[in-house]
N, C-alpha and C positions, 0 to 999 in steps of 0.2 A: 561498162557502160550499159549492157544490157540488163545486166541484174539492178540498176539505180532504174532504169527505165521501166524493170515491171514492178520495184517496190512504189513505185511512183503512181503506175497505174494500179496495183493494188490496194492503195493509200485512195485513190481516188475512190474507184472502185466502193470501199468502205463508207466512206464520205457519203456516197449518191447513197448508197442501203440504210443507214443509218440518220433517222430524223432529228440529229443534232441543230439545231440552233447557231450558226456560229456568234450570231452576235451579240447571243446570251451566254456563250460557255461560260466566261468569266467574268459577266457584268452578275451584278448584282441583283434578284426577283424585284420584279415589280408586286409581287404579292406580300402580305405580310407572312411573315412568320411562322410556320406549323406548329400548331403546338403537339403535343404527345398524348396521345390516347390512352394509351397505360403505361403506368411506369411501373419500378420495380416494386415499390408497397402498396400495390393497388389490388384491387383480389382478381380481377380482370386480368392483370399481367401471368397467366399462368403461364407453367412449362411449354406446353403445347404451343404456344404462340408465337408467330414471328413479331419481331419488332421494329418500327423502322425510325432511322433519328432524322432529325429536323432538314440535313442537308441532304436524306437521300428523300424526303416528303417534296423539298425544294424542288429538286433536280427534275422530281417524276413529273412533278406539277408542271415544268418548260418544255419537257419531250416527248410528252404524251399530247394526243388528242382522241378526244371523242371516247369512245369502248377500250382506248389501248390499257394495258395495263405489264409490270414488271413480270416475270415468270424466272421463277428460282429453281436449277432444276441441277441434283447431284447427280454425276456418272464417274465412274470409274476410270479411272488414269492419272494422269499426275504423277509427280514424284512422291508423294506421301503415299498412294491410293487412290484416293478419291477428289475430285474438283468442283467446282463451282461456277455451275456458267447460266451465265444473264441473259434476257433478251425480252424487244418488247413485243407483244401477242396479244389477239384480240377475241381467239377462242379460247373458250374453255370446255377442258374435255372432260368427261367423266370421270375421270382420275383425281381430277383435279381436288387440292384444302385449300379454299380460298377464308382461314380463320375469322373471326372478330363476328360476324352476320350469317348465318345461315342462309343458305342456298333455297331453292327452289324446293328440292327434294330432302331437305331435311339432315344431308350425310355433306353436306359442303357448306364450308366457311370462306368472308371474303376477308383478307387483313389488309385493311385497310384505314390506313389515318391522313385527316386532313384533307379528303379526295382522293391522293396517292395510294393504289391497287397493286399488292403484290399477289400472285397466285404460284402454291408448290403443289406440283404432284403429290398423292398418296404416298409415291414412294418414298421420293427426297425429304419429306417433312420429318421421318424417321431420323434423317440424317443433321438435319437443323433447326429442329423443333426447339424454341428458345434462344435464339441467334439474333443478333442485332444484325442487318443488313444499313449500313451506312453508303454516301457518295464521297471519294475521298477525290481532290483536285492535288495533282503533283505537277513541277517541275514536266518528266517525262510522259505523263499520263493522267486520265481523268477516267473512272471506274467507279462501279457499285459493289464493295465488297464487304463479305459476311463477316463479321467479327462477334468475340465475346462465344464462341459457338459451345455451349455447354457437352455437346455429344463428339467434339474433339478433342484427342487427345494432344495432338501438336499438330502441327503446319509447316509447310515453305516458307522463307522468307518473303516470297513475293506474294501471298496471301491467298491465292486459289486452288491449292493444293492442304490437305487432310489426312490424318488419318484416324480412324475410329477409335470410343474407349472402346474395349470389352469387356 
């Protein structure tokens, strides 16, 4: 009973941190349609880039407000190696490749399509530099996960777990 009682409060917990929507999860955007900024024959779609599909442009555009934007960022562990973890942020550090538009200083890109603002570290971009970042809606869950990731060699079945080519 007590461990229902703090996945419960943990569950909530989440809920209050996280600026989901509920009464958008699963309704359908009142906005039209993202279209895609670069695709794959386009000369704009280079390696370097991230790319984001129309459901995770969707998504960003209902859970964000004002300066927020997605931040993609690889760290070590996982059952492969390496994982992928999301979250939305309103600073941008010095580190940061925010692709597609140059930065202020010349050394930072913003990737961004449709409005929808993803930013990777300097570091992680090594990691998924040409990577489609998607929003997938399941049954058990609703996530932003990277797919297509050209600098992986394989993955977990549950999709946030990597391991690098060499």
């Amino acid at each position: 009973m007590a461990a229902a009682r703090g996945l419960s409060l943990t569950a909530a917990a989440l809920r209050a941190a996280t600026p989901w929507r509920r009464s958008r999860l699963f309704a359908a955007s009142a906005r039209p349609p993202a279209l895609r900024v670069a695709s794959s024959s386009s000369p704009e779609a280079g390696e370097g880039q991230i790319h984001l599909t129309n459901s995770c442009v969707q998504r960003l555009l209902e859970i964000t407000q004002g300066a927020e934007f997605l931040r993609l960022e690889v760290e070590g562990g996982g059952c492969s190696g390496f994982q992928y973890r999301f979250s939305l942020d309103t600073v941008i550090n010095p580190d940061d490749r925010q692709g597609g538009r140059e930065g202020l200083d010349g050394s930072s890109e913003v990737f961004e399509q449709g409005g929808a603002r993803v930013v990777v570290d300097s570091d992680s971009l090594a990691f998924v530099k040409g990577a489609h970042v998607d929003f997938c809606q399941e049954l058990i869950r609703s996530s932003f996960q990277v797919l297509n990731n050209p600098q992986a060699e394989k993955g977990c079945s549950c999709g946030s777990s990597f391991s690098v080519k060499l």
